[in-house]
Residue, then its C-alpha position, 0 to 999 in steps of 0.5 A: x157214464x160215471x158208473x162205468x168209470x168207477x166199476x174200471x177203477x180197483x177198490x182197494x188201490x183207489x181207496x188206499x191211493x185216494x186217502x193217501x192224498x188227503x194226508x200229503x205232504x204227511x210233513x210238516x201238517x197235511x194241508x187239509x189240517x193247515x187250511x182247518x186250523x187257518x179256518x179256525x184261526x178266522x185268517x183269510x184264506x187265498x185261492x190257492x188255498x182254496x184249490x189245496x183243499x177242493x184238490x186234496x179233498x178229492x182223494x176222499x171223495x173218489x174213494x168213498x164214490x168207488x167204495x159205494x159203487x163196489x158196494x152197490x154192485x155187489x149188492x146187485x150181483x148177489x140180489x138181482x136188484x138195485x136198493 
């Protein structure tokens, strides 16, 4: 089922929409940055920190899953078989 839904999905929009979320707001600092440096910085982190970076992690995540999906098949396509 999940493969389904990711061979819907176009490569190249989703790669470039999906990494274009993990940096947002490009201003001041991404949020991915900011909740690091707070990590670093030993300051607690509040829940709704912790959803900016499960939520803009995402982006990265789909991406990379569709990437590897259009990989696999075709890889599939082109041998007959799944490695």
């Amino acid at each position: 089922m999940l493969n389904a839904l990711l061979d819907k999905l176009p490569v190249g929009p989703t790669i470039f929409f999906g990494l274009l979320y993990v940096i947002m707001p490009i201003l001041p600092e991404p949020h991915l940055v900011q909740k690091a440096m707070m990590l670093m910085n030993g300051l607690h982190l509040a829940p709704i920190d912790w959803f900016d970076i499960v939520a803009h992690s995402s982006g990265a995540v789909l991406a990379f899953a569709v990437y590897r999906r259009s990989r696999q098949v075709g890889k599939t396509s082109k041998n007959g078989d799944v490695s």
